[in-house]
SETOR-266330 format. One record per residue (C-alpha): x, y, z; residue number from 1. Coordinates in steps of 0.25 Angstrom, whole numbers, always signed. Example, Ala and Ser with C-alpha at 12.3 -4.5 7.8 and 13.67 -1.06 7.14 Angstrom:
x y z nr
+49 -18 +31 1
+55 -4 +29 2
***
This chain:
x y z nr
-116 +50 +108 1
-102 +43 +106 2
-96 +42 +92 3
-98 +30 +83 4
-88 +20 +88 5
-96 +8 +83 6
-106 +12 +72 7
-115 +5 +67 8
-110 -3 +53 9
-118 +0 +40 10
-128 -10 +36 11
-128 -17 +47 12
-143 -19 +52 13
-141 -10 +64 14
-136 +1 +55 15
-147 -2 +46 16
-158 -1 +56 17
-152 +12 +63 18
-152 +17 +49 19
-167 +14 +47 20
-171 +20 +62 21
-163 +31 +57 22
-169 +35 +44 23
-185 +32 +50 24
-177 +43 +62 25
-173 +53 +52 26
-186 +51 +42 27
-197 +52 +55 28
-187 +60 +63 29
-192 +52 +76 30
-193 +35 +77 31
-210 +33 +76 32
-213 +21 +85 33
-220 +8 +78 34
-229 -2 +87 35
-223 -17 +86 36
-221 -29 +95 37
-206 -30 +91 38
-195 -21 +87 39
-193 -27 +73 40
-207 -21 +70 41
-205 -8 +75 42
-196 -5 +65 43
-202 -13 +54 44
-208 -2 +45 45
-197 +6 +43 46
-186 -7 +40 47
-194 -15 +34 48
-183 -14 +21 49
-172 -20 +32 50
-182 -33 +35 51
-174 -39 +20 52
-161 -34 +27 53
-160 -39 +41 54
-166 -49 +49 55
-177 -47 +60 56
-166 -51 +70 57
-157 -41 +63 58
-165 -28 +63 59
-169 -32 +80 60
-154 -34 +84 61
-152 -22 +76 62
-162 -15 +83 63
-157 -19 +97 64
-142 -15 +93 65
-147 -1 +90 66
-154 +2 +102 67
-141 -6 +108 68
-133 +5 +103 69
-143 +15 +108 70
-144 +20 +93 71
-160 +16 +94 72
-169 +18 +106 73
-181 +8 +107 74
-192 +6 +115 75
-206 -2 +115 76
-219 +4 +122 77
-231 -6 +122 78
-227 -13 +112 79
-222 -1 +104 80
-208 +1 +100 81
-201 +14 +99 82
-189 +18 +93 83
-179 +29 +92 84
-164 +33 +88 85
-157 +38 +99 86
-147 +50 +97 87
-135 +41 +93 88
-144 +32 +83 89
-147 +44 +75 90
-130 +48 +76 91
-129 +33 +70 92
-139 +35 +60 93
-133 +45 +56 94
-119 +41 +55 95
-125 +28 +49 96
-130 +38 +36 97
-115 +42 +34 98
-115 +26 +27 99
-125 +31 +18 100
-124 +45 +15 101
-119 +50 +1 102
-105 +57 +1 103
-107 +73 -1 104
-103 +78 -15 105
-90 +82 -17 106
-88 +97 -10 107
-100 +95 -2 108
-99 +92 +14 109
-110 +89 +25 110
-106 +99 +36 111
-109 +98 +49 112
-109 +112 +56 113
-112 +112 +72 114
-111 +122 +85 115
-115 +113 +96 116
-114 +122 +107 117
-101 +120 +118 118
-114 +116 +130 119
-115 +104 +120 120
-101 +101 +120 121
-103 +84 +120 122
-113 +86 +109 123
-102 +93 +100 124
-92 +83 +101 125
-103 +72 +101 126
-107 +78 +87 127
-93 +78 +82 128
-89 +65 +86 129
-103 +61 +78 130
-98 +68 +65 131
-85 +63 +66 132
-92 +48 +67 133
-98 +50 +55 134
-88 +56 +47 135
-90 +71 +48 136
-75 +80 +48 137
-74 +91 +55 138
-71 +103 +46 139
-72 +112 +61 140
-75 +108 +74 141
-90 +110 +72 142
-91 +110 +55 143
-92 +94 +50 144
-91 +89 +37 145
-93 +76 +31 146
-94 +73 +15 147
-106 +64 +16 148
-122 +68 +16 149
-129 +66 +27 150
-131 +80 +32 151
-149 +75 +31 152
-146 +65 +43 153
-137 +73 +51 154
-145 +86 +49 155
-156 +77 +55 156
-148 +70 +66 157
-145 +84 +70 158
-160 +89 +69 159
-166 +78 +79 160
-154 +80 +88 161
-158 +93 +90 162
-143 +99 +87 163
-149 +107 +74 164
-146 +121 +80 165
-131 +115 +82 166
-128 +107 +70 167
-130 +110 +56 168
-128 +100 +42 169
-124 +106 +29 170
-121 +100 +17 171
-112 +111 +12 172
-103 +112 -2 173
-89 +117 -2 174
-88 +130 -12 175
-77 +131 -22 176
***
């Protein structure tokens, strides 16, 4: 995965709905898959609260521009419709929670603490250039820190990328 360049702006309805995917994501731990004839009712259970803030039109473009930037995966079986975030749509989501996260209390740090073996070389860099993209600073090569609170997300974005043996999240307060 490249970093960032180009992310996605906040509140905009393609945010929005990466945001939704990515909280259903991160509350079933897996997309379920919905029967419908068009994609606008696949995801109608879960974003039903957006129908008052976008348009039909808007939430299908938006839709197509996630799977455009290869941050969703779509697919229709017999009428069936699938969806699923791909590695670098959970990344984004995950970078998109940075907008909404609290700030840490004062003294207090999400440390990101990581020993990717040298085999996995790309992964490590990869993974640096991610925590750099969303604000993380590097207190050692492989110890990050970041002032804001979303260890939850990024503890779980670890989980399903299956790098927990690697890469650990600490909310961790400084001793006087």
């Amino acid at each position: 995965m490249k970093s960032f360049e180009r992310p996605l702006r906040q509140n905009s309805s393609v945010s929005k709905l990466l945001e939704a995917f990515g909280n259903l994501y991160m509350t079933l731990e897996h997309i379920q898959t919905y029967r419908g004839r068009k994609a606008l009712w696949y995801y109608q259970f879960d974003l039903e609260r957006m129908r008052l803030d976008l348009a039909k039109r808007q939430k299908i473009n938006a839709l197509h521009q996630l799977k455009k930037q290869k941050l969703l995966k779509l697919r229709e079986k017999a009428g069936i419709f699938e969806a699923a975030l791909t590695q670098k749509g959970l990344f984004e989501y995950v970078r998109l929670q940075l907008h909404f996260a609290a700030t840490l209390p004062e003294d207090t740090d999400c440390l990101v603490v990581f020993d990717i073996p040298e085999s996995l070389r790309p992964l490590r860099l990869q993974w640096r250039r991610f925590l750099s993209s969303i604000g993380f600073i590097p207190i050692q090569q492989s110890v990050w820190a970041s002032n804001f609170d979303i260890a939850k997300p990024l503890s779980q974005l670890i989980k399903m990328a299956g790098a927990g043996d690697w890469i650990r999240v600490y909310i961790a307060k400084q001793s006087d």
